[in-house]
Backbone bond lengths (Angstrom), bond angles and torsions (degrees), N, CA, C in turn:
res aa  C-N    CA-C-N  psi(-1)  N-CA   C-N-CA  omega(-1)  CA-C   N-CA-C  phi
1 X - - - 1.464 - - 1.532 109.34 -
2 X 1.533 117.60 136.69 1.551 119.38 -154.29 2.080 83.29 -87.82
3 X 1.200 110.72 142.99 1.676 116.97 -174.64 1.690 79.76 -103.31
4 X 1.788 84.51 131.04 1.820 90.59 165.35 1.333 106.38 -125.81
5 X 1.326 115.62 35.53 1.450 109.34 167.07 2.381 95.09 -84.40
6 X 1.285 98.69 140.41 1.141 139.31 -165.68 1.669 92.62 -48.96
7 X 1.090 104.79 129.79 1.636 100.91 157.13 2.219 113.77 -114.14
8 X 1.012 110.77 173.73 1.268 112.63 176.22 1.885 116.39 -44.21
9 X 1.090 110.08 -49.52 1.757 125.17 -167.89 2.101 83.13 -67.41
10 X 0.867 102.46 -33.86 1.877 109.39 -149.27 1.876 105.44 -63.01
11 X 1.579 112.90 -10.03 1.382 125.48 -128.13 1.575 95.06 -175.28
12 X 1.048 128.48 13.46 1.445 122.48 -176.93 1.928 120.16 -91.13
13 X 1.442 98.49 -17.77 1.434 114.92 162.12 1.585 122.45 -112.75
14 X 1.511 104.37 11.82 1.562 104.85 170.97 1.662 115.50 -87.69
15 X 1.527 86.25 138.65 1.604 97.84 158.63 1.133 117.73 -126.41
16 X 0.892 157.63 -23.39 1.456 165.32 169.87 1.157 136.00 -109.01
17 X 1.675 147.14 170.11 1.584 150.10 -148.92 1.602 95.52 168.01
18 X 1.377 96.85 119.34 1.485 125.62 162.55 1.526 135.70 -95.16
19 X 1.442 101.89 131.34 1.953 82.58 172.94 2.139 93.03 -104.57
20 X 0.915 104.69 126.92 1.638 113.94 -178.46 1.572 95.02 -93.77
21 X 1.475 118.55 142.65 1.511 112.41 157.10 1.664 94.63 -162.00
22 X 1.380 103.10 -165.23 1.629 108.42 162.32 1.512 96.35 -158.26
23 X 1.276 121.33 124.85 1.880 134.13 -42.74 1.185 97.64 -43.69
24 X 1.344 116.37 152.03 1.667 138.01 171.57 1.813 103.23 -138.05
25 X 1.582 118.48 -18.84 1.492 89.77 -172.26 1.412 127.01 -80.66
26 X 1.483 109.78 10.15 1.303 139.47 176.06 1.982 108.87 -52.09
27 X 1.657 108.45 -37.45 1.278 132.07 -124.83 1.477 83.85 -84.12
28 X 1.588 92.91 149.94 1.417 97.72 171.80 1.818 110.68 -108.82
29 X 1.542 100.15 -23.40 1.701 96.12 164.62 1.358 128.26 -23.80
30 X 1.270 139.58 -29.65 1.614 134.91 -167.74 1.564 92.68 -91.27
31 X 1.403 123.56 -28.63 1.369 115.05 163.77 1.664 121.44 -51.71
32 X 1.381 88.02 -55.29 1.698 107.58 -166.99 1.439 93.49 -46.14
33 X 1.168 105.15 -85.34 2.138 133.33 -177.37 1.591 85.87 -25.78
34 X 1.133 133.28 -77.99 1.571 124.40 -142.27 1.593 98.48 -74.88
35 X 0.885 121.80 -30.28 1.701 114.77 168.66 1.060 116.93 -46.87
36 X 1.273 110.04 -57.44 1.595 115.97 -166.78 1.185 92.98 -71.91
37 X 1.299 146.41 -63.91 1.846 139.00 176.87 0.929 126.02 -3.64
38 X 1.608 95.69 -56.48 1.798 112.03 -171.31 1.873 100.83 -89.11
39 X 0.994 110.30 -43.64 1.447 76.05 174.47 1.498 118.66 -91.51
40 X 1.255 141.44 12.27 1.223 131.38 129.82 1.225 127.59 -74.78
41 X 1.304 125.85 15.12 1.617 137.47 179.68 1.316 107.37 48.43
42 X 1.617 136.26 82.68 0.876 131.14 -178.59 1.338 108.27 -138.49
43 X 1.332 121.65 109.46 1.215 104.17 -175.93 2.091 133.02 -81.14
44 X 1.398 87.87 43.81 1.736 85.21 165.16 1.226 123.29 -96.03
45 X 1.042 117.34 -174.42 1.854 136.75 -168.94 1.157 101.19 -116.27
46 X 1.478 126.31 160.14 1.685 132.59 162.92 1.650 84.23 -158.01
47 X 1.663 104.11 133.77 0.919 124.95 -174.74 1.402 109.58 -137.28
48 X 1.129 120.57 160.64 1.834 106.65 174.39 1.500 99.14 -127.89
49 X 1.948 92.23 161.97 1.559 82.82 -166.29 1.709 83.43 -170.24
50 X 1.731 89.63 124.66 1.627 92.71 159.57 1.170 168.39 -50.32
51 X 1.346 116.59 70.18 1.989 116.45 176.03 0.845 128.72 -93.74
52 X 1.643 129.36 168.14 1.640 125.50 -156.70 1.624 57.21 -122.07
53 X 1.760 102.24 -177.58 0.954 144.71 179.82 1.908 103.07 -69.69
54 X 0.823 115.49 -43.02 1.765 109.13 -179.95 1.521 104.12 -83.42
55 X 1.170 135.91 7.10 1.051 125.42 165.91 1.151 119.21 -124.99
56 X 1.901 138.04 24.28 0.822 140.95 174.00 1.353 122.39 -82.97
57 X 1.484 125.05 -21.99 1.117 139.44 178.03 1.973 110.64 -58.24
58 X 1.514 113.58 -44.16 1.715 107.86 156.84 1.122 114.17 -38.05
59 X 1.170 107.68 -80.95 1.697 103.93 -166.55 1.428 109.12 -59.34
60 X 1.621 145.83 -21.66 1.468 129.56 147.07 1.192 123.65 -28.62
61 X 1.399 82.74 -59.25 2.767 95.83 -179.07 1.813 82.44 -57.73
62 X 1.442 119.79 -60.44 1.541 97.07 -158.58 1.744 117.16 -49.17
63 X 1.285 100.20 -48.41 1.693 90.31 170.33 0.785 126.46 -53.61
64 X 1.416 128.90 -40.61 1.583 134.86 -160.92 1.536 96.01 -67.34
65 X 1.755 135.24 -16.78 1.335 127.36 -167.80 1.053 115.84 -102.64
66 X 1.601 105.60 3.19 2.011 122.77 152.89 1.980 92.96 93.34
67 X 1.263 111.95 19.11 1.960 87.27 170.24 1.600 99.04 -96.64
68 X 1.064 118.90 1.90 1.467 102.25 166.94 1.508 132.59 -136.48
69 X 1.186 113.86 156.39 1.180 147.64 -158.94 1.616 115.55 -48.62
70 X 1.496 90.13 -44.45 1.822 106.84 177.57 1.514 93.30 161.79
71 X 1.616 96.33 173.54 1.920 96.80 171.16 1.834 105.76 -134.57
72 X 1.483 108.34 136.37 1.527 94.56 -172.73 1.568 84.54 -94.42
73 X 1.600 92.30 160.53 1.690 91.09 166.67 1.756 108.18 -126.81
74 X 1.469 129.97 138.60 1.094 119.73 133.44 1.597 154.52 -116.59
75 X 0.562 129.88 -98.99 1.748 121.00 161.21 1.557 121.87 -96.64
76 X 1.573 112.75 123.14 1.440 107.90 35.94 1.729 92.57 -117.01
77 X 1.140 127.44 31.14 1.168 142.26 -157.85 1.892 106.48 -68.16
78 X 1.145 119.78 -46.13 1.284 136.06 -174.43 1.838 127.05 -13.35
79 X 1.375 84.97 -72.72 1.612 117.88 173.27 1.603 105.74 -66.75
80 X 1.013 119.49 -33.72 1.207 114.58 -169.54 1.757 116.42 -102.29
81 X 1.518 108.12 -2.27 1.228 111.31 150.60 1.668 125.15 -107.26
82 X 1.559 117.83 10.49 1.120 117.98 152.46 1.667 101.38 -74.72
83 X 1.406 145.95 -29.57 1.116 127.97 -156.74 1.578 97.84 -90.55
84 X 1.188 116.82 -38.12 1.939 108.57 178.42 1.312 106.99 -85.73
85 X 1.267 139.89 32.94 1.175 141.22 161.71 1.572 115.23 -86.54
86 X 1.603 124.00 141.08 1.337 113.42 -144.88 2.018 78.59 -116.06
87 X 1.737 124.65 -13.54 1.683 104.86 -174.91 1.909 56.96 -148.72
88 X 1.871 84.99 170.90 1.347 102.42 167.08 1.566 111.39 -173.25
89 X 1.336 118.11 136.19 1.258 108.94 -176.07 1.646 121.05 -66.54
90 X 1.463 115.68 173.30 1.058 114.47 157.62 1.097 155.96 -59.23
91 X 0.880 127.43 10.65 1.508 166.46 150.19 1.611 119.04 -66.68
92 X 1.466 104.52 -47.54 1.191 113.08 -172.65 1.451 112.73 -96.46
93 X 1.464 121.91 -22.20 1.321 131.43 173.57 1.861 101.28 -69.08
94 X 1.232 113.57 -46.26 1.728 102.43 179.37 1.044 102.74 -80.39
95 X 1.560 157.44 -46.79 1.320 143.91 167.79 1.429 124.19 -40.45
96 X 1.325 107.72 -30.94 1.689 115.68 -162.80 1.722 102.92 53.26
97 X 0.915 128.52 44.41 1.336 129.52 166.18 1.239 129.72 -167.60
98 X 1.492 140.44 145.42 1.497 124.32 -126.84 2.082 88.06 -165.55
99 X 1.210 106.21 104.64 1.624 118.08 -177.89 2.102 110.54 -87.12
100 X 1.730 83.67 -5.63 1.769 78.41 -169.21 1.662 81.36 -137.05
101 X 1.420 94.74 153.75 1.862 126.12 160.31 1.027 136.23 -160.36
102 X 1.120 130.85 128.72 1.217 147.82 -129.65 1.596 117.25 -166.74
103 X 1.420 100.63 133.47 1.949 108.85 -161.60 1.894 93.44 -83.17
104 X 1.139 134.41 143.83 1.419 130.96 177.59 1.523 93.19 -156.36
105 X 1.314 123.37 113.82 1.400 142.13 136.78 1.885 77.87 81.23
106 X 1.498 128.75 68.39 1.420 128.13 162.08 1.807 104.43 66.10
107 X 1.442 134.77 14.05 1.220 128.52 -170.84 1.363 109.62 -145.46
108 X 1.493 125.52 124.65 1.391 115.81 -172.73 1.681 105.46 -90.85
109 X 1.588 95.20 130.41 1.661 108.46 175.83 1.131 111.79 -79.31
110 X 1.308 118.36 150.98 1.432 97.31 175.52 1.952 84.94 -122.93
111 X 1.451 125.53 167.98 1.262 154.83 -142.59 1.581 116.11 -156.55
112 X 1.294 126.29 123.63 1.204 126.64 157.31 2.042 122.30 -109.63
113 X 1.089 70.34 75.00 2.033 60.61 -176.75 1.785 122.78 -79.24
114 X 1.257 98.07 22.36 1.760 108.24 176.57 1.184 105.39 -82.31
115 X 1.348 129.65 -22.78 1.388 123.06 174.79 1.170 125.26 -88.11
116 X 1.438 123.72 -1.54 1.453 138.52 166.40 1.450 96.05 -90.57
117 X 1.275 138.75 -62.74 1.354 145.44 178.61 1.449 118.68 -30.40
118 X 1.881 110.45 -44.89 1.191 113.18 171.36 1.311 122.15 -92.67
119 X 1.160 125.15 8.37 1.665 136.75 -163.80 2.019 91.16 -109.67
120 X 1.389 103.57 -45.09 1.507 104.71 170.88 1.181 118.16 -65.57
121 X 1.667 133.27 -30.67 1.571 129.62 -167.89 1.473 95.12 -106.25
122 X 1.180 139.62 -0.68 1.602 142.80 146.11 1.435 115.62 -59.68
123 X 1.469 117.92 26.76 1.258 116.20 162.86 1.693 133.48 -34.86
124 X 1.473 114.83 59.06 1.737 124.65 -143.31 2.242 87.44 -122.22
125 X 1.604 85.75 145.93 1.321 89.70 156.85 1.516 117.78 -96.27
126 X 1.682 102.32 169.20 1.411 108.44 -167.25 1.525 118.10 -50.16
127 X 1.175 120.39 -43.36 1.579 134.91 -174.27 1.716 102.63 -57.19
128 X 1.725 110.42 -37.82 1.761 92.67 -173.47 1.648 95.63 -88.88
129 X 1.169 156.83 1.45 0.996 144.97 145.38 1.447 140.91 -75.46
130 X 1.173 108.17 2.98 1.738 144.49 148.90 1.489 115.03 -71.44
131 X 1.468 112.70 -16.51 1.340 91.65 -165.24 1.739 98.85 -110.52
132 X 1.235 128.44 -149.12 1.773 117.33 165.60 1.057 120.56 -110.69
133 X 1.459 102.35 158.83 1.528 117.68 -155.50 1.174 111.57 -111.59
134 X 1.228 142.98 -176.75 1.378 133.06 176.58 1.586 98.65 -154.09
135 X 1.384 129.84 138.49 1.586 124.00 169.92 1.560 92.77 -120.11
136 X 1.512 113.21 138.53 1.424 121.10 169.26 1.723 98.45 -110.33
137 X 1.595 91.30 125.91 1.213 112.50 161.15 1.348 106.23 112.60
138 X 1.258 119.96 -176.09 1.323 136.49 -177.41 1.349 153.76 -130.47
139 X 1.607 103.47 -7.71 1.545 113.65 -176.82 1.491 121.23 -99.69
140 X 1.472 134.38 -145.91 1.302 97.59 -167.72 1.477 124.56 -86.02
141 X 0.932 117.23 3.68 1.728 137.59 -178.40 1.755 99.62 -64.51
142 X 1.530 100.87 -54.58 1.321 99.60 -163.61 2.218 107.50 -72.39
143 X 1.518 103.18 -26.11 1.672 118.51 176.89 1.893 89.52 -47.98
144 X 1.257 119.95 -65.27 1.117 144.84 -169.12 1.682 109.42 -36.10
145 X 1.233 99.04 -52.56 1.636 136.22 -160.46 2.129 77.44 -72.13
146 X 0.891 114.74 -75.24 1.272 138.81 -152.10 1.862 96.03 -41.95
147 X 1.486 100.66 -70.89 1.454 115.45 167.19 1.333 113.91 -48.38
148 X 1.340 139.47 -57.56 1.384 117.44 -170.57 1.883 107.50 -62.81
149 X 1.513 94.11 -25.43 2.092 88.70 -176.40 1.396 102.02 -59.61
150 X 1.380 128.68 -62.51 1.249 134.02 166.30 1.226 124.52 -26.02
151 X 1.363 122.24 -47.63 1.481 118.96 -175.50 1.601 109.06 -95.13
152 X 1.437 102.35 0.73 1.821 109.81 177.63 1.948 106.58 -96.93
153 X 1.419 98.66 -5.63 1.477 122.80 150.90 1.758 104.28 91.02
154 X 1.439 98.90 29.47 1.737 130.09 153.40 1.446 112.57 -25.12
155 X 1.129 151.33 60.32 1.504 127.40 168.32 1.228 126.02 -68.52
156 X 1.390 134.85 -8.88 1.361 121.12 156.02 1.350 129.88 -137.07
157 X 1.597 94.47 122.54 1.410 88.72 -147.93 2.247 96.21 -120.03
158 X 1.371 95.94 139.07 1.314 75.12 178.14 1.862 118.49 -130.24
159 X 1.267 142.36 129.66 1.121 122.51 -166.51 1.320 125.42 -133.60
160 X 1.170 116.45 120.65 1.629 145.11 -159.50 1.623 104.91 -75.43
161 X 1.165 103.11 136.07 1.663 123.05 167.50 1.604 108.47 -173.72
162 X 1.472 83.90 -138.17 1.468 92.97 -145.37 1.372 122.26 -142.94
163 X 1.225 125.18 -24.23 1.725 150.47 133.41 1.521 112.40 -62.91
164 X 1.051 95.16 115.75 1.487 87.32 178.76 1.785 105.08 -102.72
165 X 1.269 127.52 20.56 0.819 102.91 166.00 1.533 117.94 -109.18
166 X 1.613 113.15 -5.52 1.028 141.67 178.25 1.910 102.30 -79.35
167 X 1.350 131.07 -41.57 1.031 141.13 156.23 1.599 107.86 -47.42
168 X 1.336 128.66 -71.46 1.940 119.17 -164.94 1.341 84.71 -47.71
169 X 1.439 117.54 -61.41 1.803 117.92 -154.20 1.801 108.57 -25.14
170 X 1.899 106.02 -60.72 1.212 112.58 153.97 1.051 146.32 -22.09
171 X 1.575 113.27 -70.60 1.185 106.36 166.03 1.512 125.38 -70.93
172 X 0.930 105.88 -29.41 1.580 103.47 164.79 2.045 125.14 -36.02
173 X 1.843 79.14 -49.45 1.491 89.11 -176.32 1.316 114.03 -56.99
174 X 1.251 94.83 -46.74 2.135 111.92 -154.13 1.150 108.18 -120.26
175 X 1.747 122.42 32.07 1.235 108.66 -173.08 1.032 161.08 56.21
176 X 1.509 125.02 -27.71 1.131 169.37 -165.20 1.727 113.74 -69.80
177 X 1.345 131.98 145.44 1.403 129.41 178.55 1.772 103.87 -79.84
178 X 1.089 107.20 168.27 1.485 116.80 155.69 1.622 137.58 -138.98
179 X 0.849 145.16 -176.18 1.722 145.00 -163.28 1.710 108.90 -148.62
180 X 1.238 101.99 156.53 1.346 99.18 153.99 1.529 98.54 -105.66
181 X 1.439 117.40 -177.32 1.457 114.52 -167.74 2.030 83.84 -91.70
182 X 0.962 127.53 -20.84 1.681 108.91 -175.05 1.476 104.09 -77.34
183 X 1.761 120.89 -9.33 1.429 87.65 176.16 1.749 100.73 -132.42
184 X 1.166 109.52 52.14 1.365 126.18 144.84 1.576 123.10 -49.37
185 X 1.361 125.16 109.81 1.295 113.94 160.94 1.920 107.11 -138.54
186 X 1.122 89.02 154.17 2.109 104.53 171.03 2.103 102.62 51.80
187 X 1.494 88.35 52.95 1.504 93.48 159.70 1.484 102.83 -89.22
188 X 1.415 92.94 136.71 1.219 102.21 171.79 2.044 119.72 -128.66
189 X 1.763 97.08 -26.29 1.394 99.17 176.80 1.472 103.66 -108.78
190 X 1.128 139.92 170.19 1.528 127.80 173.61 1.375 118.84 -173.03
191 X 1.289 131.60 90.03 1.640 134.32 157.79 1.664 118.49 -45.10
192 X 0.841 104.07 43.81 2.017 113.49 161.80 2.163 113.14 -23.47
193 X 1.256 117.35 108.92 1.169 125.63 145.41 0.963 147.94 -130.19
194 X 1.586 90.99 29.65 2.067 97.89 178.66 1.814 95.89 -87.85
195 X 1.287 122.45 171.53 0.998 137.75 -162.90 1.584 105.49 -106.08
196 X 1.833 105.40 155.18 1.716 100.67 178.16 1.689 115.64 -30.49
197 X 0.858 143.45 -52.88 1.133 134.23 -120.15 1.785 75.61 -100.62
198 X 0.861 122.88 -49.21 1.311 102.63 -164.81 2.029 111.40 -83.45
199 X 1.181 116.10 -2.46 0.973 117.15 -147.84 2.127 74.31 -101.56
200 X 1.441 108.75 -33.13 1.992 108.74 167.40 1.215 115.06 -66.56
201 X 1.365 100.29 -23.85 1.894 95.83 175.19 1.328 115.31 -80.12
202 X 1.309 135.28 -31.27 1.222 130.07 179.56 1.781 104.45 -75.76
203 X 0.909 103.90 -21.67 1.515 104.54 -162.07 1.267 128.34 -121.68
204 X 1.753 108.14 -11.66 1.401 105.57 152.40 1.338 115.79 -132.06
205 X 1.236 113.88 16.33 1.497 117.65 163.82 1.552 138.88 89.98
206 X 1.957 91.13 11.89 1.207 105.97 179.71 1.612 123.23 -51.96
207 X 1.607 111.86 157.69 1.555 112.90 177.68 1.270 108.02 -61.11
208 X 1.494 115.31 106.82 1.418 123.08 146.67 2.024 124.69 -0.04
209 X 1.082 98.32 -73.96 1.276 123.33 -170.07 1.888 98.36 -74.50
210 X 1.180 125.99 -0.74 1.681 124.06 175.96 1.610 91.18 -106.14
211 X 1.069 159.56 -13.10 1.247 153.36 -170.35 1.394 124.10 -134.57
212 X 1.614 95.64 121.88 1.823 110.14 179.32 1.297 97.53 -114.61
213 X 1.625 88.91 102.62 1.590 94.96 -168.15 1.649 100.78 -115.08
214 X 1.031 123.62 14.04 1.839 126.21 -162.45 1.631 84.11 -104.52
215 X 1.338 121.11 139.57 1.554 125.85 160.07 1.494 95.03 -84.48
216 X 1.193 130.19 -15.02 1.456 143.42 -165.16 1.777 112.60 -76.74
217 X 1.605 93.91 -29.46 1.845 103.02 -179.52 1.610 94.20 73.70
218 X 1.285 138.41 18.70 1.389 142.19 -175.49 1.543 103.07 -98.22
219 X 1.222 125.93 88.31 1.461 125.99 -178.87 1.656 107.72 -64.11
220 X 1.603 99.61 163.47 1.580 109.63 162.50 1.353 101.55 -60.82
221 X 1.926 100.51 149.75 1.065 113.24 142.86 1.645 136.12 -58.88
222 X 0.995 141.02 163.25 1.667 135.49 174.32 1.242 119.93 -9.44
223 X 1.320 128.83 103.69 1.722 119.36 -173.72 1.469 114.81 -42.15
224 X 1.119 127.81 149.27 1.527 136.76 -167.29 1.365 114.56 -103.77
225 X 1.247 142.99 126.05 1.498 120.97 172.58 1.603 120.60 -51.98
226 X 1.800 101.47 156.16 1.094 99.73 173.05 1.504 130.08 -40.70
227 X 1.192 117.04 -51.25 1.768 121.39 170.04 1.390 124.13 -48.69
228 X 1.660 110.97 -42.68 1.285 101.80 172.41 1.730 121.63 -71.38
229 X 1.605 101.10 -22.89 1.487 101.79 174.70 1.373 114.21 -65.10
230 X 1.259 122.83 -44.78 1.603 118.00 172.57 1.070 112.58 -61.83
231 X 1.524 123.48 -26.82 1.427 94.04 163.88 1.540 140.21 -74.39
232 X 1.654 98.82 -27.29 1.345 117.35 174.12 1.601 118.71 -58.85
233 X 1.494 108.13 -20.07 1.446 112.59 178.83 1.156 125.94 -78.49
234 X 1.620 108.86 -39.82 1.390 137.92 157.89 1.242 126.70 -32.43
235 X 1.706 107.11 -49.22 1.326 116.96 -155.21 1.516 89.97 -86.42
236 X 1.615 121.91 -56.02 1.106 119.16 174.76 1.462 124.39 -29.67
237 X 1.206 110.80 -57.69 1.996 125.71 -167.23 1.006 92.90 -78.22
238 X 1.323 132.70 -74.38 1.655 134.10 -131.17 1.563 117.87 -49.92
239 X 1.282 119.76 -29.45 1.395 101.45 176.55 1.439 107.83 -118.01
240 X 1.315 128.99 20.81 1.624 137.83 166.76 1.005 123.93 -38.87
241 X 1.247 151.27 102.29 1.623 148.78 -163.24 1.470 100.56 -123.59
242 X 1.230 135.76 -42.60 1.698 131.24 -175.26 1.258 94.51 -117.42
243 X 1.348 115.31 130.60 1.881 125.43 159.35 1.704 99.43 -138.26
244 X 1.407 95.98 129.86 0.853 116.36 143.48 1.992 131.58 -80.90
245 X 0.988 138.36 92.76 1.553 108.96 177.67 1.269 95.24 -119.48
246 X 1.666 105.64 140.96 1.058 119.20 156.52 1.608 154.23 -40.76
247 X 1.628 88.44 -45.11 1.536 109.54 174.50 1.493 110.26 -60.30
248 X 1.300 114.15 124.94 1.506 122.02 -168.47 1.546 111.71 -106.24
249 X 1.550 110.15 -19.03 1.582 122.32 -172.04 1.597 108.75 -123.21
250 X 1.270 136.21 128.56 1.180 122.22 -18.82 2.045 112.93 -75.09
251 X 1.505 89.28 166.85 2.191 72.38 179.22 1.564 99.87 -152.23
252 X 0.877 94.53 135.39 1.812 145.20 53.96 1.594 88.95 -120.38
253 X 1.022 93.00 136.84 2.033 126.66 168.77 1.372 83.45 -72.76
254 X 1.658 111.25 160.52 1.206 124.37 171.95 1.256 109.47 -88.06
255 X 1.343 144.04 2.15 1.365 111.64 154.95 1.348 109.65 -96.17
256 X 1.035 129.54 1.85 1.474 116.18 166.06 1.395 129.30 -79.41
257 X 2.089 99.91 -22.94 1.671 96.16 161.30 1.255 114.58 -70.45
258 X 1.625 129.78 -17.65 1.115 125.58 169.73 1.504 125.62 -41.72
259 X 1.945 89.14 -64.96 1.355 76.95 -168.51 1.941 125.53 -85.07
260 X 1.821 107.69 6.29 1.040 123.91 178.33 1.291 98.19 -66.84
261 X 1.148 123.34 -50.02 1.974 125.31 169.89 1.276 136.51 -31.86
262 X 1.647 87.71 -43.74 1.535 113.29 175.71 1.849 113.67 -80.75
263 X 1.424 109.94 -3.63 1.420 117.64 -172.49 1.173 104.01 50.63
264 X 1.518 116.14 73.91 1.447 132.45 -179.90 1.895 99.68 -127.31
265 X 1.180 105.87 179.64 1.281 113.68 172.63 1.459 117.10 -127.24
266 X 1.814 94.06 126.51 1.655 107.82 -175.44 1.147 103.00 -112.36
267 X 1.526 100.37 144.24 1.580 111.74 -170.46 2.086 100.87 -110.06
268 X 1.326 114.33 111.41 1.403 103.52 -175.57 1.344 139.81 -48.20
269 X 1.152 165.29 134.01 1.441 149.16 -146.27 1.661 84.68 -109.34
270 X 1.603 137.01 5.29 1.332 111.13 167.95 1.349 115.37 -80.34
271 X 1.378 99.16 -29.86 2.057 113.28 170.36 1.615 100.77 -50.77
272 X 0.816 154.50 -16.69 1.472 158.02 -121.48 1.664 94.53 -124.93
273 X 1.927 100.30 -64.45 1.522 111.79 -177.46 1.416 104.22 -74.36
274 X 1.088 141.13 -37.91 1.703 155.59 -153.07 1.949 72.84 -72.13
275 X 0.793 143.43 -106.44 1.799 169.88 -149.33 1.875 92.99 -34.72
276 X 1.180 100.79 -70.31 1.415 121.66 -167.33 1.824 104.53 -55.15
277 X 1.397 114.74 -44.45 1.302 124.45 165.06 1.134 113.75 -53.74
278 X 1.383 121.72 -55.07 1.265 123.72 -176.28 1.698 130.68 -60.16
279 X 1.245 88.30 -31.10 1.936 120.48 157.37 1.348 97.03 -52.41
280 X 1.395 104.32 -72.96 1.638 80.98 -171.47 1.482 146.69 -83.09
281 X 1.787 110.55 -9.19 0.960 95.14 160.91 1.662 142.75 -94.51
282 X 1.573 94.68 31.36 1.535 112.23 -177.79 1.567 90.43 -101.08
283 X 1.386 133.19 -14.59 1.352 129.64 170.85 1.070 107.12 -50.90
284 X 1.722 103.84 -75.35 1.265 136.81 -163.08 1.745 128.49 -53.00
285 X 1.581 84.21 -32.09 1.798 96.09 178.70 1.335 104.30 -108.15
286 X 1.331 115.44 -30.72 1.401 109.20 176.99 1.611 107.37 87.78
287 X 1.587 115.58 25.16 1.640 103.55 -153.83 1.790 68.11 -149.00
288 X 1.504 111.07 163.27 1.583 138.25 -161.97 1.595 97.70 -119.04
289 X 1.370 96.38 132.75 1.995 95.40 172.08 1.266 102.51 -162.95
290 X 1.425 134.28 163.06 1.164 144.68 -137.77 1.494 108.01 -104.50
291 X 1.508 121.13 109.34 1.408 118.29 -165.52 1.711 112.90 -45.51
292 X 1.137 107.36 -44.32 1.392 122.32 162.89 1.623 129.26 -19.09
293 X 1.665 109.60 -41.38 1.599 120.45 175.43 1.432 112.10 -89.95
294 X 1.420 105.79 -15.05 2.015 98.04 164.31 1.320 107.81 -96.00
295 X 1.426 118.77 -33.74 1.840 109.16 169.67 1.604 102.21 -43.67
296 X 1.343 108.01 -69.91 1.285 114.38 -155.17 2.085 108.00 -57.90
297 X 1.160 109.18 15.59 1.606 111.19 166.16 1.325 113.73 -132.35
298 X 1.137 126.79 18.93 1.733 133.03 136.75 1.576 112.36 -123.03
299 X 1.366 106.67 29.21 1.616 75.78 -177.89 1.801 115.85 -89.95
300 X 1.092 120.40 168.56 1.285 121.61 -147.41 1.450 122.05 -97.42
């Protein structure tokens, strides 16, 4: 396996490291990154900064000309820097999606360290990972989601959306069953990565038709009556005992007061970014530091 943690030659004309997304000023990465800097004494920058997907390919040529450090990516950025990636680990070839990049020997790597991130904030004993899992949603967060259950030694795993053609693709990949969210029943474990807005629609019943809540551009099907939505919310939550969700801003997300209600156990999605950061900037610098000094600059 090719090691892309950073050597001296790798980084010798860098000054800088980006987190790119669209929204990104949300991000807490420029926290994470500059912590670790200073106490590894390094004098770079990480800044974040907005690109859509057609303009990510600049800042590729910019790395590829060695002034920087690495590039994090998040949404909807993901997928679309597994495709301009010139090597990529294994990780990133079954995800199809790649959160880190990085120039190594004239070739940009591309990196997924979200699946270490979520395999670390799955702080679970053996018995609840025996039992089934459920991932909501579909884009590359949830690919991500999918692989760490698997490699946390998950055998049944099942994952809910809303495209179904975006769903076979899935299962195709990872084997795995899938749902629509109306015929969800007896969740009980659940890796959540749809975002607020959709996570209020299931659950408090907002108008359908007021919320573009898919990063996917994948609209609802036919709005549902109110009754059937309470039920659909129901069926989803009601017996939820482990969530994972990702979304770290704002928090607690509403399904996590859910399932905090239910005296269930929520696993934070900042543990998720705290881990995954830390992945990468042991890429990027090529140097070891104590997860502990980037917790301790978001903690809450």
């Amino acid at each position: 396996m090719y090691d892309l943690r950073a050597k001296p030659a790798d980084i010798s004309n860098a000054t800088q490291a980006h987190v790119l997304g669209l929204p990104v000023s949300h991000s807490l990465s420029p926290k994470l990154h500059t912590a670790a800097y200073v106490h590894l004494g390094l004098p770079f920058s990480y800044t974040a900064i907005e690109v859509d997907e057609q303009d990510l390919p600049v800042f590729v040529e910019k790395l590829r000309s060695g002034t920087l450090l690495g590039l994090s990516l998040t949404m909807p950025l993901k997928s679309r820097a597994f495709e301009l990636a010139d090597e990529m680990t294994e990780t990133v070839r079954v995800t199809k999606s790649a959160n880190t990049l990085v120039l190594r020997e004239g070739k940009i790597w591309a990196e997924n360290t979200d699946v270490y991130g979520i395999k670390c904030a799955l702080d679970l004993r053996d018995e609840i990972l025996k039992e089934s899992w459920f991932v909501l949603g579909t884009g590359a967060t949830a690919r991500s989601a999918i692989l760490a259950l698997q490699q946390l030694g998950v055998s049944n795993i099942c994952v809910v959306g809303r495209n179904h053609k975006i769903l076979s693709v899935i299962k195709s990949d990872f084997q795995v069953s899938t749902s629509s969210f109306t015929d969800i029943r007896h969740m009980k474990n659940a890796i959540n990565t749809l975002p607020i807005s959709a996570q209020l629609e299931i659950l408090d019943l907002k108008p359908r038709e007021a919320i573009a809540f898919d990063a996917m551009n994948n609209p609802w099907p036919t709005p549902v009556s109110d009754t059937a939505a309470i039920e659909l919310g129901s069926a989803i939550t009601k017996d939820l005992q482990v969530l994972l969700d990702v979304v770290y801003t704002p928090w607690p997300t509403p399904f996590a007061i859910r399932v905090e209600s239910q005296h269930g156990i929520v696993f934070d999605g900042l543990q998720m970014l705290i881990h995954q950061a830390h992945a990468q900037v042991e890429i990027m610098t090529g140097m070891a530091l104590p997860v502990s000094i980037m917790s301790e600059a978001v903690t809450r």
